[in-house]
N, C-alpha and C positions, 0 to 999 in steps of 0.2 A: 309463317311458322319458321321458313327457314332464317332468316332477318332476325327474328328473334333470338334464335341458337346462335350466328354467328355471333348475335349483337354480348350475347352472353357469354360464348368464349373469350372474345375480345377481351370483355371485364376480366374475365378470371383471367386472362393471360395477362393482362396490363397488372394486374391486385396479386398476381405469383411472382413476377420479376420484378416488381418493390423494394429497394431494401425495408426489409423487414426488423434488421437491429436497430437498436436505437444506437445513435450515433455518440458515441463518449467523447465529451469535452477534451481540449487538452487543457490539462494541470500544467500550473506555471506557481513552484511557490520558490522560484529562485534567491525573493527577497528576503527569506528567512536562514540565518547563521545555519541553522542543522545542514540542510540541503545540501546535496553534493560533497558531503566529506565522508570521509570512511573515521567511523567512530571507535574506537577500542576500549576494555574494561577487563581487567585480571577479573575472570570468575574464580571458583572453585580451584577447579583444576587445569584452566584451560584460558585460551583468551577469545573472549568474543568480538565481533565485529557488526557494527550494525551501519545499514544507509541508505537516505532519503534521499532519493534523487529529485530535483526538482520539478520534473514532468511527473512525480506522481508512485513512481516506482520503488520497489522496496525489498530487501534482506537483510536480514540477520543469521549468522552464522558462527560456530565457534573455529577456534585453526584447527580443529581435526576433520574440518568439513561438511559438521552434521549441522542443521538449522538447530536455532536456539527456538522453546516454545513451539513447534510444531510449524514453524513461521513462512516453509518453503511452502505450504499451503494458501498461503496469503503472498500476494507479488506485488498488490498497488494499497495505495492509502489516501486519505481524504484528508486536513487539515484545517478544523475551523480553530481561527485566530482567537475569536470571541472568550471560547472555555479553554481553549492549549490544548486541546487536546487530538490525538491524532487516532483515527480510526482505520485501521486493517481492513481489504476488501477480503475478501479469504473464500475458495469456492468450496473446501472445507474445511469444519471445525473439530478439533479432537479433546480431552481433556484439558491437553496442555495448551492450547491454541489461547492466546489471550489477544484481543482484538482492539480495545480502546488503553493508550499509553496517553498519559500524562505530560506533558513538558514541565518540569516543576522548575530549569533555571538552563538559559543559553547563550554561549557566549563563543567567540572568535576559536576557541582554546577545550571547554568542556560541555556536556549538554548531561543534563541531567534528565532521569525518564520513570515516573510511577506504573510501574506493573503490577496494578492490581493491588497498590498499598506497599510493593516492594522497589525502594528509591535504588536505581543503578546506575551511577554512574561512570561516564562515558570521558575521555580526551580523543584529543584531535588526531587522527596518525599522520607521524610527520613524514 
């Protein structure tokens, strides 16, 4: 009996000290123009700033320091090539929260981005 108990803390103590995360990839979308530049665009009344780092990472904010879209909620993003389009990881969602952005046109200089039907675009800051 006692063989048995130890035999089964063992397990539980081997199956507790597991990592138990699952382990996240590293993002590499370095090959693509967006990546790595700080993007600006005159809103309204203000100027925004957005950027994709190419390990995956991500902000958008305006120069009064407030996130654009609720977006300080979302900090990483996914990229499939296939549709353009670029998915928000976000651990929460609010009204304004918009998650899947569009690439509709990218180059050295501008990047262009569908939010949700609305085209904003973006230059390079120099």
């Amino acid at each position: 009996m006692k063989k048995i108990l130890f035999l089964m803390l063992v397990v539980l103590f081997l199956t507790a000290c597991s990592d138990t995360k699952e382990k996240t990839q590293e993002k590499d979308y370095s090959k693509y123009l967006f990546t790595d530049t700080s993007w600006t665009r005159d809103a309204e009344n203000d100027i925004e700033t957005i950027i994709f780092k190419s390990n995956g990472k991500f902000v958008y904010y305006c120069s009064c320091g407030n996130p654009v879209n609720d977006s300080d909620l979302c900090e990483s993003y996914t990229y499939n090539d296939d549709t353009k389009e670029i998915t928000l990881d976000c651990f929460e969602e609010t009204e304004e929260t918009i998650k899947n952005i569009k690439v509709v046109n990218s180059t050295e200089t501008t990047l262009e981005l569908d939010f949700n039907g609305e085209i904003r675009k973006f230059k390079k800051e120099k």
